[in-house]
ROLUMBA-984607 format. One line per 10 residues: number of its first residue (from 0); their letters; for each residue x, y negated, z of N, C-alpha, C. Coordinates in steps of 0.2 Angstrom, whole numbers, plus 5000, padded with zeros to 4 digits. Layout:
N
NUM = a = X:Y:Z:X:Y:Z:X:Y:Z | ... $
END
This chain:
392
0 = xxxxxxxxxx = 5217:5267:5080:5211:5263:5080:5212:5257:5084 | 5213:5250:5082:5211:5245:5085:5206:5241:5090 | 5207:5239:5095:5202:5237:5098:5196:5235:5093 | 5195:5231:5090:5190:5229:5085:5186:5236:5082 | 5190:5237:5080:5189:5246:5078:5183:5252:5083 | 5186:5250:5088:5186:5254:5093:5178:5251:5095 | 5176:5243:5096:5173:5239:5098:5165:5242:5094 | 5167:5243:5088:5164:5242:5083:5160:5252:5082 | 5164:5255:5084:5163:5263:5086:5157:5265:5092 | 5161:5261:5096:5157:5259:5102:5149:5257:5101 $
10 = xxxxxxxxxx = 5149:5250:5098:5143:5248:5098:5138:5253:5095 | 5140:5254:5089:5136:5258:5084:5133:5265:5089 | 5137:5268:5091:5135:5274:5093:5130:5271:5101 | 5132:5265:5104:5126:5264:5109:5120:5260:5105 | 5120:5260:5100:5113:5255:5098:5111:5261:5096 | 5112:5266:5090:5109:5273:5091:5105:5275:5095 | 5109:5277:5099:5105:5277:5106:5099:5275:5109 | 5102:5268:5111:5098:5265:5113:5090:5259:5109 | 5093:5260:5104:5087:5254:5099:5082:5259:5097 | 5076:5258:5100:5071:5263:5099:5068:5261:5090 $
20 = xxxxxxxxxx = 5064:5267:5090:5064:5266:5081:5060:5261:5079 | 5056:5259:5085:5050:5255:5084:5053:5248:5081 | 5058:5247:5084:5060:5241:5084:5069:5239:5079 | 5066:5246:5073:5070:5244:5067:5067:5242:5061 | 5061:5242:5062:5056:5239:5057:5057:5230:5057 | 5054:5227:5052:5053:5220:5051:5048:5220:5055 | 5047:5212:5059:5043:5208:5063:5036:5205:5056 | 5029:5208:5059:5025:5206:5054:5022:5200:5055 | 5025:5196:5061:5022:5189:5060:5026:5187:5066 | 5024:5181:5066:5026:5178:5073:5024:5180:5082 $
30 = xxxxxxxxxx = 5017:5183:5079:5014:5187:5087:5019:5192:5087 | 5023:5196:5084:5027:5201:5085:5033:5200:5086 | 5034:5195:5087:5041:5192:5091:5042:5191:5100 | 5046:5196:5102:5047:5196:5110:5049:5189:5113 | 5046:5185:5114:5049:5179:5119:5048:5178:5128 | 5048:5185:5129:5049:5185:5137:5042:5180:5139 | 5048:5180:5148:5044:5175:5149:5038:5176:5157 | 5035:5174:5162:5032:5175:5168:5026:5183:5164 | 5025:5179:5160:5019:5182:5158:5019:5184:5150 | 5025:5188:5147:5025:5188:5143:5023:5194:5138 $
40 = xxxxxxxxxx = 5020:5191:5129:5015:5194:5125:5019:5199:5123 | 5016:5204:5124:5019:5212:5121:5015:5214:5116 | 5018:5215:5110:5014:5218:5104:5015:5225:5105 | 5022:5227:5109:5023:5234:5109:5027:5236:5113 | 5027:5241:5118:5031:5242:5122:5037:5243:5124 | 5038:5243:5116:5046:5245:5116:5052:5238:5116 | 5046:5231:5114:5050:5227:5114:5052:5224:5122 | 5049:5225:5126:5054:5226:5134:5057:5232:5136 | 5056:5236:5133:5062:5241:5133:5070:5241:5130 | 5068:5237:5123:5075:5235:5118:5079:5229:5123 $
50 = xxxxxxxxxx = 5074:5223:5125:5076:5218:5126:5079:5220:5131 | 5074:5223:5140:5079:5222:5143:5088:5228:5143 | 5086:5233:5138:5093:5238:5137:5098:5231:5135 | 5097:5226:5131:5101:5223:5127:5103:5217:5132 | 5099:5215:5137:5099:5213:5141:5104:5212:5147 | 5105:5220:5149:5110:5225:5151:5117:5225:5150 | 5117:5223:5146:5125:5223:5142:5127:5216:5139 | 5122:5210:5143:5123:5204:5139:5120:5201:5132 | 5118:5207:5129:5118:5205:5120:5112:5202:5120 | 5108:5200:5123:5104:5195:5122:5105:5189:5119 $
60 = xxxxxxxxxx = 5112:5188:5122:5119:5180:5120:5125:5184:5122 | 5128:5184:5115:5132:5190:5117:5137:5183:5118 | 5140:5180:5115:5143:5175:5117:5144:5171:5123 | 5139:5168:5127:5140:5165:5131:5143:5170:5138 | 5145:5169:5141:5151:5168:5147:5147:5175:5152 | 5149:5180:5154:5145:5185:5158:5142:5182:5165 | 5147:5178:5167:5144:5175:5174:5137:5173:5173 | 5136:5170:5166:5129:5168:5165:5124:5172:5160 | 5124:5178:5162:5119:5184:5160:5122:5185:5153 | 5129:5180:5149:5129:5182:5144:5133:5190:5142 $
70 = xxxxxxxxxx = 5136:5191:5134:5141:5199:5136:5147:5195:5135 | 5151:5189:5135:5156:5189:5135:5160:5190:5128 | 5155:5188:5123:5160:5192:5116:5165:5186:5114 | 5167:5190:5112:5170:5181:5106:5169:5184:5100 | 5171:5179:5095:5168:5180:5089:5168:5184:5084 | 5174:5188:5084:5173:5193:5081:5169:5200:5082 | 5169:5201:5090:5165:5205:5093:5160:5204:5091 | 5157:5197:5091:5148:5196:5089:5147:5199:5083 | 5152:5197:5081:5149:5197:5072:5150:5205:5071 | 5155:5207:5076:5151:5216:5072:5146:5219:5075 $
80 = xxxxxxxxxx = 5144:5215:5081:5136:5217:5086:5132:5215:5081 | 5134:5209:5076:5129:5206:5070:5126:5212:5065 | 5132:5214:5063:5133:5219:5059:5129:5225:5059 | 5131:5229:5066:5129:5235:5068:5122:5232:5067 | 5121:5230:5070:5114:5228:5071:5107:5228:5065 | 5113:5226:5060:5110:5223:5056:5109:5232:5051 | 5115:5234:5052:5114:5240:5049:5110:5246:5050 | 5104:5245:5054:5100:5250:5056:5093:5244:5058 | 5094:5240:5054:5088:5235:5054:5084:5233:5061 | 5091:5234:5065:5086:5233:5074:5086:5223:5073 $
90 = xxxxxxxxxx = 5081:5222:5076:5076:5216:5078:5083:5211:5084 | 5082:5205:5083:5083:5202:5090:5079:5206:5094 | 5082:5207:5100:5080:5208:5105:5074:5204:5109 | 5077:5197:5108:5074:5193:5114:5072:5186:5109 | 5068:5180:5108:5068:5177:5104:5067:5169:5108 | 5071:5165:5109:5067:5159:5114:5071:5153:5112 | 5067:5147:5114:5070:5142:5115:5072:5139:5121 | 5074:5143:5124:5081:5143:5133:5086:5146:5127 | 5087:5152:5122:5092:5154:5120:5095:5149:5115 | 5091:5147:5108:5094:5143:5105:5093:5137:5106 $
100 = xxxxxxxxxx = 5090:5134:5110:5091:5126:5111:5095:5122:5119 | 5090:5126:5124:5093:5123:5130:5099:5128:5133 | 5101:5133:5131:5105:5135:5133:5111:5134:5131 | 5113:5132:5126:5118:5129:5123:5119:5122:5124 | 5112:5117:5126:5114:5110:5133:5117:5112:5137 | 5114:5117:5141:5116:5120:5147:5122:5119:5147 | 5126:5125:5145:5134:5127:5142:5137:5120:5143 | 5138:5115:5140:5141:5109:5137:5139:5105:5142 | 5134:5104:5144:5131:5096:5148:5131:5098:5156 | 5129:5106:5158:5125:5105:5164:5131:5108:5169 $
110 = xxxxxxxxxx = 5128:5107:5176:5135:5109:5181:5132:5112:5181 | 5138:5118:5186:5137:5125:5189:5134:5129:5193 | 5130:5123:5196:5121:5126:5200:5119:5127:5195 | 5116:5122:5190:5111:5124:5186:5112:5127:5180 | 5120:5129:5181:5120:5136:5174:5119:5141:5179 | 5121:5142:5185:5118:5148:5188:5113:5151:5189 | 5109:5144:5187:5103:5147:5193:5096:5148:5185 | 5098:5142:5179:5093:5143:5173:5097:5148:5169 | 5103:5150:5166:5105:5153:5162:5105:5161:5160 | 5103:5163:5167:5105:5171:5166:5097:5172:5168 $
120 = xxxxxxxxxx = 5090:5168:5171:5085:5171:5169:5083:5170:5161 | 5086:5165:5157:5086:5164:5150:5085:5171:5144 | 5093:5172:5149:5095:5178:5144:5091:5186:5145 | 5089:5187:5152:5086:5193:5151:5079:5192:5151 | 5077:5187:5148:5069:5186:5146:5064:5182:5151 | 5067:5182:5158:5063:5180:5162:5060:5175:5162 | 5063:5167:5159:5058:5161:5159:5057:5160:5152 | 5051:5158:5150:5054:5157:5144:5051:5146:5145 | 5054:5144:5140:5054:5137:5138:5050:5132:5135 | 5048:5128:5135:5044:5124:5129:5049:5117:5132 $
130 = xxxxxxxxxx = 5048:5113:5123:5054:5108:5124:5049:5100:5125 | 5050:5096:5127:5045:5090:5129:5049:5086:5127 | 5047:5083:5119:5052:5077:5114:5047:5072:5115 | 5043:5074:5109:5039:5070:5103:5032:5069:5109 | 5031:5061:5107:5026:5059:5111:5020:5055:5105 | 5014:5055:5108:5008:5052:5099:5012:5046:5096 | 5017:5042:5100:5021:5035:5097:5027:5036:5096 | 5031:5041:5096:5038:5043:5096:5038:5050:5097 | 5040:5049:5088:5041:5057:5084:5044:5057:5081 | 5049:5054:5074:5054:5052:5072:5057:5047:5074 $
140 = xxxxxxxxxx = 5053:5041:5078:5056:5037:5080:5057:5039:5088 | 5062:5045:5091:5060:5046:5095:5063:5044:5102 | 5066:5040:5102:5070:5033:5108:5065:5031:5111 | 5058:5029:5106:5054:5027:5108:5050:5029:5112 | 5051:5035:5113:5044:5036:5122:5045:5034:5126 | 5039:5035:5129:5036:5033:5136:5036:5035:5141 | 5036:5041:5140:5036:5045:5146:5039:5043:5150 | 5039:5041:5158:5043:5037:5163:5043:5041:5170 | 5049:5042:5172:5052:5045:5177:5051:5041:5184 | 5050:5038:5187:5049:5037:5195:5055:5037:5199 $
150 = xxxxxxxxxx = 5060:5034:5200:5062:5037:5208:5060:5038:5215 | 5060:5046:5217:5057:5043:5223:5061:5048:5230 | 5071:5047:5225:5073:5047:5233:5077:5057:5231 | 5075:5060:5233:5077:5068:5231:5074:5070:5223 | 5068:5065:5220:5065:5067:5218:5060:5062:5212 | 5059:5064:5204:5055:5058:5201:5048:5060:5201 | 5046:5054:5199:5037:5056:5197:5034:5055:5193 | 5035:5059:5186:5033:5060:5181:5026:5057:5178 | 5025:5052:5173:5018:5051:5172:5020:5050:5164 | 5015:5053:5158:5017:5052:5152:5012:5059:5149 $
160 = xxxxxxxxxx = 5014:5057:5142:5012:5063:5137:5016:5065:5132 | 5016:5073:5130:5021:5074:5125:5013:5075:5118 | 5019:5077:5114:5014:5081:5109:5017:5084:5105 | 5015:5089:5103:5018:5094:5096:5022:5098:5102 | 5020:5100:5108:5025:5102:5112:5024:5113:5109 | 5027:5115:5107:5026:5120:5106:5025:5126:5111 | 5022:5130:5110:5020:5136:5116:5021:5131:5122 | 5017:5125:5123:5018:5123:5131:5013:5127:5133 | 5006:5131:5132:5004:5133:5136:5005:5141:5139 | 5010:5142:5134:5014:5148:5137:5020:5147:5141 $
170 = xxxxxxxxxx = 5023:5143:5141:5030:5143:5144:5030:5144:5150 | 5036:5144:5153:5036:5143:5160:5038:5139:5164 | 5043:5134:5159:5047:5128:5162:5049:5124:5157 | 5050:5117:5155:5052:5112:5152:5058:5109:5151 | 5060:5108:5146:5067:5105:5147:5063:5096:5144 | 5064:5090:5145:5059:5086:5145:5065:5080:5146 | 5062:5075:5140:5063:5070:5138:5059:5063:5142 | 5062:5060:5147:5060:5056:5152:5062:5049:5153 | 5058:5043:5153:5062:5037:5154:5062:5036:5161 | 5069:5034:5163:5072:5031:5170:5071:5024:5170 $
180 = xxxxxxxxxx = 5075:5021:5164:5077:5012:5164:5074:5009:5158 | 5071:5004:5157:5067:5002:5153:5071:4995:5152 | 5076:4993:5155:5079:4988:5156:5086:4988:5147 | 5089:4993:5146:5091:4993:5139:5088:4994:5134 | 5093:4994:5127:5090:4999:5122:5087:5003:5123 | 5082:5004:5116:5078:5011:5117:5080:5016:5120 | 5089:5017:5116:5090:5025:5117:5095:5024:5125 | 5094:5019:5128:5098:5019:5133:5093:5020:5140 | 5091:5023:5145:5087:5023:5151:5083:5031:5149 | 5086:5034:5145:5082:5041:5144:5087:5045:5147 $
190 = xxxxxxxxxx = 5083:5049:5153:5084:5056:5155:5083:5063:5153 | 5086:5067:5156:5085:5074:5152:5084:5079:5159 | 5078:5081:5158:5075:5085:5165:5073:5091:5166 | 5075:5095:5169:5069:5100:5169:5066:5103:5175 | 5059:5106:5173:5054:5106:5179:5047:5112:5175 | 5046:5115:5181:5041:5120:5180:5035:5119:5178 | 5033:5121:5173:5026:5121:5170:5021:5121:5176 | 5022:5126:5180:5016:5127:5185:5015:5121:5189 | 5021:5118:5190:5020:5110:5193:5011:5106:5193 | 5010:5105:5201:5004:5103:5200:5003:5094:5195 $
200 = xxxxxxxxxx = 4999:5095:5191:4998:5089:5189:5000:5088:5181 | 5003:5094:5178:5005:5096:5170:4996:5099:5169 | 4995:5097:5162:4991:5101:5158:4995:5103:5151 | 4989:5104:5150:4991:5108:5142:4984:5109:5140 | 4986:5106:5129:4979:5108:5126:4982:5110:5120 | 4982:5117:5116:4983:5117:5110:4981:5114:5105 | 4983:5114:5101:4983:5108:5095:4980:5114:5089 | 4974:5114:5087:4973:5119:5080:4975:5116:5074 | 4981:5121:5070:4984:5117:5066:4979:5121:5060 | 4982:5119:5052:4978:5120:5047:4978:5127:5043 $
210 = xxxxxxxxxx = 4984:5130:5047:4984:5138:5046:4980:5143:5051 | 4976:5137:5054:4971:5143:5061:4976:5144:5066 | 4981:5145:5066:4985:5145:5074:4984:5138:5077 | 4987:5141:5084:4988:5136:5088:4994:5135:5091 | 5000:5133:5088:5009:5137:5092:5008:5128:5095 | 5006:5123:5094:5008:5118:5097:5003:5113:5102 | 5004:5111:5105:5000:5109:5111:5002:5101:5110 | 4996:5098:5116:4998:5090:5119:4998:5091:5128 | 5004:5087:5129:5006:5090:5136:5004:5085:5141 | 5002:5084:5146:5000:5077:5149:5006:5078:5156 $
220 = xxxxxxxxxx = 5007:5073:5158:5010:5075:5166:5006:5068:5168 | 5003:5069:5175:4999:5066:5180:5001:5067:5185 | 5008:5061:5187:5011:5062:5197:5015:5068:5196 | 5017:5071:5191:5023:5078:5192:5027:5077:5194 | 5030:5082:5199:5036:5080:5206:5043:5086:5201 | 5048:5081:5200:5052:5084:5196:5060:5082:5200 | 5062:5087:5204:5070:5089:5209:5075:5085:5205 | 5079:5081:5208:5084:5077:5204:5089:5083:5202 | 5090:5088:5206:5095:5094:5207:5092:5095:5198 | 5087:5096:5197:5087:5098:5187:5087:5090:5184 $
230 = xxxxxxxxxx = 5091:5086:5185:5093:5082:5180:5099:5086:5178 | 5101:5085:5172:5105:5086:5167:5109:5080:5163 | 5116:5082:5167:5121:5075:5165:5118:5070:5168 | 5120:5062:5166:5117:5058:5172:5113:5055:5169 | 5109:5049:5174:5104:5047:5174:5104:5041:5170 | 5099:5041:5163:5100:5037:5160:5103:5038:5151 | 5107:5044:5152:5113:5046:5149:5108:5055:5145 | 5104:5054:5144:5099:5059:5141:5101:5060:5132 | 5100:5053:5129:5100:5054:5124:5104:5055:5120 | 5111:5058:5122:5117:5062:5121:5115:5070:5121 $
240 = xxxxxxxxxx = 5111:5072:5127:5112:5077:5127:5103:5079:5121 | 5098:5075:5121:5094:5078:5118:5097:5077:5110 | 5102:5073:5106:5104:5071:5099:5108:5080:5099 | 5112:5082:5104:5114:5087:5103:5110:5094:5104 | 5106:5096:5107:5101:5100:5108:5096:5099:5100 | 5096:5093:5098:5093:5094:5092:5097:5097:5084 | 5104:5096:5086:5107:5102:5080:5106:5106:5082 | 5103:5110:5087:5106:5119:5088:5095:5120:5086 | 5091:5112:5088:5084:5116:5085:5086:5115:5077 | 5088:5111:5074:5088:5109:5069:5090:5117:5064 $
250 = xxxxxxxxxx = 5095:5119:5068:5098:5124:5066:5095:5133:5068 | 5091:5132:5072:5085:5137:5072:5080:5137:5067 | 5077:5130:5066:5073:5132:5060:5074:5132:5055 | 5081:5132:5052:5085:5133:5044:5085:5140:5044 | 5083:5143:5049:5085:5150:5050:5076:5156:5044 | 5073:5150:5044:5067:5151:5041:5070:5151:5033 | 5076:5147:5031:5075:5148:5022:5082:5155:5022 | 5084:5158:5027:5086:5164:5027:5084:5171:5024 | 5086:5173:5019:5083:5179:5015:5080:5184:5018 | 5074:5185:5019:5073:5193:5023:5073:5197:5021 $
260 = xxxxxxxxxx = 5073:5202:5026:5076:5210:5022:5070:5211:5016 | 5064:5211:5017:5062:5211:5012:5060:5207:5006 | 5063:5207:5001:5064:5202:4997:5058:5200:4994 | 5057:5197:4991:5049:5194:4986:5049:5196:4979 | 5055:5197:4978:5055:5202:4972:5054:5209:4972 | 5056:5213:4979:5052:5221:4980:5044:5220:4983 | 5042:5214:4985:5036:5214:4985:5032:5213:4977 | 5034:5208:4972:5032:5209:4967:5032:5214:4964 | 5038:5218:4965:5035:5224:4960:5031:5229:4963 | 5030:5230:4971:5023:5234:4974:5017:5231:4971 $
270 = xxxxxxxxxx = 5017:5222:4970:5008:5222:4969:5007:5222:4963 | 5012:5220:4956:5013:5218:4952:5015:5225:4946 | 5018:5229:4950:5023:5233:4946:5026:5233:4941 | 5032:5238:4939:5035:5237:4932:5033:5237:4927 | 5035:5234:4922:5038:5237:4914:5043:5243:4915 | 5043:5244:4907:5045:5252:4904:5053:5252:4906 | 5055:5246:4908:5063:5247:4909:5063:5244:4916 | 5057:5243:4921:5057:5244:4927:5059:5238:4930 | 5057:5233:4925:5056:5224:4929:5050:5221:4929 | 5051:5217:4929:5042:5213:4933:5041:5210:4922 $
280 = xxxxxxxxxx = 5036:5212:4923:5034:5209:4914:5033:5204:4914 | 5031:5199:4917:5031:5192:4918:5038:5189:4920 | 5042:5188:4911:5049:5183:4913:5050:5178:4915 | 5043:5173:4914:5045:5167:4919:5044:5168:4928 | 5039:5171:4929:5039:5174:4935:5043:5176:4938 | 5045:5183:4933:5054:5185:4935:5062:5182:4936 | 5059:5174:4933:5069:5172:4933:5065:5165:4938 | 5059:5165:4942:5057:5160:4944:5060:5164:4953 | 5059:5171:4952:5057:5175:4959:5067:5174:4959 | 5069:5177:4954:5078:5178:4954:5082:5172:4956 $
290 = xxxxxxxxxx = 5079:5168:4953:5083:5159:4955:5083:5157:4963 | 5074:5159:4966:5074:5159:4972:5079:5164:4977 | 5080:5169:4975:5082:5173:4980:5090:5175:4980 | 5093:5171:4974:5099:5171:4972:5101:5164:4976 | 5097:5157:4978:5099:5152:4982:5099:5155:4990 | 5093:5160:4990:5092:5161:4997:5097:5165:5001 | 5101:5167:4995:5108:5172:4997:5111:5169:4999 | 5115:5164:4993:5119:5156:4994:5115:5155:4999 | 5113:5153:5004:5110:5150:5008:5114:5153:5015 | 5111:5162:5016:5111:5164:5021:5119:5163:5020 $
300 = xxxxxxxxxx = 5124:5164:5015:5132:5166:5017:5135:5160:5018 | 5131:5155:5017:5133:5146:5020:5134:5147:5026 | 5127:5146:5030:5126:5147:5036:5131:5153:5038 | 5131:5157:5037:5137:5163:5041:5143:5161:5041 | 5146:5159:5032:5151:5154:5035:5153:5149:5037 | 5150:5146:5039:5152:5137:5042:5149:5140:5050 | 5145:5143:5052:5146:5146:5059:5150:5150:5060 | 5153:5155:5057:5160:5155:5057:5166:5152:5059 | 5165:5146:5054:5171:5138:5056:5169:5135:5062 | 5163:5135:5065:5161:5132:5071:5162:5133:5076 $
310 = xxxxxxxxxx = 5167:5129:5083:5167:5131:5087:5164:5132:5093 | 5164:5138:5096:5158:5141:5099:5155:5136:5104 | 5149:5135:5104:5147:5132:5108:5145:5123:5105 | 5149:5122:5102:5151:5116:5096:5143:5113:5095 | 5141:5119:5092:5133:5118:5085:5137:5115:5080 | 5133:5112:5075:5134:5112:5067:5135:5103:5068 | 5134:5100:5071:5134:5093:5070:5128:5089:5067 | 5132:5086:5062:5125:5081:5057:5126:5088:5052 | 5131:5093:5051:5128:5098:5044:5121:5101:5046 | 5120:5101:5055:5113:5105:5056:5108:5103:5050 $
320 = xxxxxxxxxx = 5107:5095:5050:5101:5091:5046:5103:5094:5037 | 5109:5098:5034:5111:5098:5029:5106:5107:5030 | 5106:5112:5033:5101:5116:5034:5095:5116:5035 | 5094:5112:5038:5087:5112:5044:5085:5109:5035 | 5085:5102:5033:5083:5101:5025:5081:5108:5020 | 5089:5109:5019:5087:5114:5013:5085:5121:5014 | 5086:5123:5021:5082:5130:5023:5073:5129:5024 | 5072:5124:5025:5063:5123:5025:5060:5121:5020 | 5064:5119:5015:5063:5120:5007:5063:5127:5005 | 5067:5131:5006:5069:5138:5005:5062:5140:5007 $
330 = xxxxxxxxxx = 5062:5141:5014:5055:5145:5016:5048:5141:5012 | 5047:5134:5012:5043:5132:5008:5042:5139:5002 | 5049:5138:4996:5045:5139:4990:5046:5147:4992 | 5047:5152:4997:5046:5158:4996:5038:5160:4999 | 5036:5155:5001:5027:5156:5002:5025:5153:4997 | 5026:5148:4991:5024:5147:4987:5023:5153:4982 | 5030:5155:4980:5030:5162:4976:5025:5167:4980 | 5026:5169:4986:5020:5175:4990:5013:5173:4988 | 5013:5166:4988:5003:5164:4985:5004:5167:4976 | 5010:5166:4971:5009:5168:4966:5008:5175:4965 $
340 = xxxxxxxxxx = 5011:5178:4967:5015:5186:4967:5007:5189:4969 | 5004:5186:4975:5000:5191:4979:4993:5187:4974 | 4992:5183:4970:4988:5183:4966:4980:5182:4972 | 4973:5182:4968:4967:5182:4972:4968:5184:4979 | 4969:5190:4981:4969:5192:4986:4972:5189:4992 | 4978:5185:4991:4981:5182:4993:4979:5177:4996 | 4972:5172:4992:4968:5167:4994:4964:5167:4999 | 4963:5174:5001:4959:5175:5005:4960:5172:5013 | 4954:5172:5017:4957:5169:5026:4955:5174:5031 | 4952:5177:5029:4952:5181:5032:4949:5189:5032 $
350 = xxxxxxxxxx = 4947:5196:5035:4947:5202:5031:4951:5206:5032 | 4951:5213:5030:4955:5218:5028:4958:5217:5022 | 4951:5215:5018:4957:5217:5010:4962:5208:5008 | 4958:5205:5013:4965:5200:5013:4971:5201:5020 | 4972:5205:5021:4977:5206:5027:4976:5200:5031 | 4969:5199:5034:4969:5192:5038:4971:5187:5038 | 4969:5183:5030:4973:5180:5027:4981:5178:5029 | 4985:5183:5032:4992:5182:5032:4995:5178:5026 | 4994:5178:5021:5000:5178:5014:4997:5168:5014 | 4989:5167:5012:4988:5159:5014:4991:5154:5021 $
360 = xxxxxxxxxx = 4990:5158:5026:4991:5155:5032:4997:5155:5033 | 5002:5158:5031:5009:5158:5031:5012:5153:5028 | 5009:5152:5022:5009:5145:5018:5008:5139:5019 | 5002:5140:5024:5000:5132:5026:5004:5131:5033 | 5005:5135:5037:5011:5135:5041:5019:5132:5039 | 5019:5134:5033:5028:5132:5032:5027:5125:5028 | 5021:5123:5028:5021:5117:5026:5026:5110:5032 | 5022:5115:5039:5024:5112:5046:5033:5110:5047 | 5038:5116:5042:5043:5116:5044:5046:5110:5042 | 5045:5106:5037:5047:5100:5034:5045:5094:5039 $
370 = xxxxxxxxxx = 5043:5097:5042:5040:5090:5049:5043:5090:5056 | 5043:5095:5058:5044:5098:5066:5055:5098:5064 | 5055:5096:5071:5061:5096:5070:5066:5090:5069 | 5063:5087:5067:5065:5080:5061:5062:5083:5055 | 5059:5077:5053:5055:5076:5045:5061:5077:5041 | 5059:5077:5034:5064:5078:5028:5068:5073:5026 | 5063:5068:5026:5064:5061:5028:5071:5059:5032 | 5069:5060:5038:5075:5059:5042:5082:5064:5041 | 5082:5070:5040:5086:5074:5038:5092:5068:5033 | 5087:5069:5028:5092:5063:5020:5094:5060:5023 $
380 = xxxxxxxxxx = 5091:5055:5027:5095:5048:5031:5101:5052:5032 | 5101:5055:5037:5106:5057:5040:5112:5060:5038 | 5109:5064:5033:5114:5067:5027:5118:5061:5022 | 5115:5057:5023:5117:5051:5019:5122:5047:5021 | 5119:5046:5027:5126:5042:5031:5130:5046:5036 | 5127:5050:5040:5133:5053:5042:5136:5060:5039 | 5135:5060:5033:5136:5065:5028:5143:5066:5022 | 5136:5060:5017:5143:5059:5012:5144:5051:5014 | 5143:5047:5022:5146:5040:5023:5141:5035:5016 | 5135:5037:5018:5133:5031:5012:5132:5024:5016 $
390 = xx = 5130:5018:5013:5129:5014:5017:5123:5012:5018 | 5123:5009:5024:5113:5010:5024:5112:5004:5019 $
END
């Protein structure tokens, strides 16, 4: 038996073990997703039991460095924890944006205080994050804010507003887009900060979107006192590190045109049932439901392999915007199809026999994906020129 072999005997029989049954099941929404955190929402107890066992062992990030809470794997080791994992339907463990976005600036940009001191509460759950980009006048154009940084000496004085800032009224801490210098270009005089939510002089107000949730806020800072010790890389020199933290969001939320376990075709045929040879009797239906879920496979084995070719730590580059585009088109038409498949009931908003309107509100939700993140709009550009070299 081969180390890898051996690697891969090992995991299996401690994920048995350890991954309680609860939490081999699929996640029924977004509230059922563990994101840690001072104060963080439990839908079930077991989800701080998985996290922190997986916590224990690094696999929270199983790749990043052990010194910084991660397990130290390389890349093959991940991919059979991907595997293992995959093969008894166990859940992430942990779900944040300190895991797929700031922690990977961290890795690249930040010095050694501050991977020591933010990295490894990341990984075992302990802070969780909200990101402070998009401001009411700069949100694709986003050079353009305002937010302004103060010097005053060990320390700045933040005065500004974000918007779209997601779960700010949960988080714990900020990673936050600041201007220092007003004297260059746009993209020149912008810093990259972070600072504590509890900080006196932050508010937060959720934002009600048209799905009835509230995942997104508007953030105000009034006088925030922000430690030069959490600048990140140098001062001025921000917008390097936020264009690069935007392929690994960009690259989270492509994660949404990803095939779920449960496919839209096994759900059509629970609401819809078969015909006499045990297909869906509506053939446009049927090769409408096959075409999507045959792209959405192509889809997920793109993504596996060009993460694959990517080196670690790297992110996707401009192909993030080739994702982030086509996988929120993906989840687009798989709510699309869920409003066809689930028929009346599906239109409902709220109820039992509507399941709380889930199957509408999911829909108007994934409308958001085409937006957040960078528009669609912006994606193309980008795939344009820095893609196939078109010229502006």
């Amino acid at each position: 038996m081969n180390n890898l072999e051996q690697f891969r005997a090992e995991t299996r029989a401690w994920l048995e073990e350890n991954c309680p049954l609860s939490m081999r099941e699929p996640v029924s929404g977004f509230e059922d997703i563990y994101t840690g955190g001072r104060h963080p929402e439990v839908a079930h107890p077991d989800q701080q039991v998985w996290c922190e066992r997986m916590a224990q062992r690094g696999w929270t990030v199983p790749q990043w460095p052990r010194e910084y809470g991660g397990g130290g794997l390389g890349k093959e080791e991940a991919k059979v924890l991907q595997q293992e994992m995959a093969r008894i339907n166990a859940r992430r463990p942990l779900d944040s944006f300190g895991i797929s976005m700031l922690g990977p600036a961290l890795l690249h940009f930040g010095n050694e205080e501050q991977k020591l001191e933010h990295l490894p509460p990341i990984a075992c759950g302990e802070i969780r994050w909200c990101q402070g980009y998009s401001e009411p006048n700069a949100g694709s154009d986003l050079a353009s804010l305002q937010t302004r940084a103060e010097d005053q000496g060990d320390h700045y004085i933040i005065n500004g507003q974000k918007v779209w800032t997601s779960y700010a009224d949960k988080a714990d801490w900020i990673f936050c887009l600041v201007r220092t210098d007003n004297s260059g270009s746009k993209h020149e005089g912008i810093s990259f900060i972070l600072f504590d939510m509890a900080s006196p002089g932050v508010t937060t107000r959720p934002i009600r979107l048209i799905s009835g949730s509230s995942p997104f806020c508007e953030t105000f800072f009034d006088n925030v006192k922000a430690y030069k010790r959490n600048l990140v890389g140098e001062e001025g020199k921000g917008w390097t590190i936020a264009k690069y933290l935007l392929t690994h969001e960009r690259e989270m939320i492509s994660g949404f045109g990803a095939a779920p376990k449960k496919s839209v075709g096994e759900s059509a045929l629970e609401i819809l049932g078969a015909d006499a040879s045990g297909r869906l009797a509506n053939g446009i239906l049927r090769q409408t439901i096959a075409q999507y879920q045959l792209d959405a496979l192509a889809f997920s084995a793109t993504m596996s392999r060009v993460g694959d070719e990517a080196k670690a730590g790297q992110g996707l580059g401009a192909a993030s915007s080739i994702f982030k585009y086509y996988g929120t088109e993906l989840n687009k038409r798989r709510n699309e199809l869920n409003m066809a498949v689930g028929g009346e009931p599906a239109l409902g908003w709220e109820g039992d026999v509507y399941d709380g309107g889930g199957t509408s509100r999911d829909w108007l939700r994934s409308k958001g994906n085409s937006i957040e993140g960078g528009t669609t709009e912006v994606q193309l550009n980008i795939i344009a020129k820095r893609v196939l070299g078109l010229p502006d």
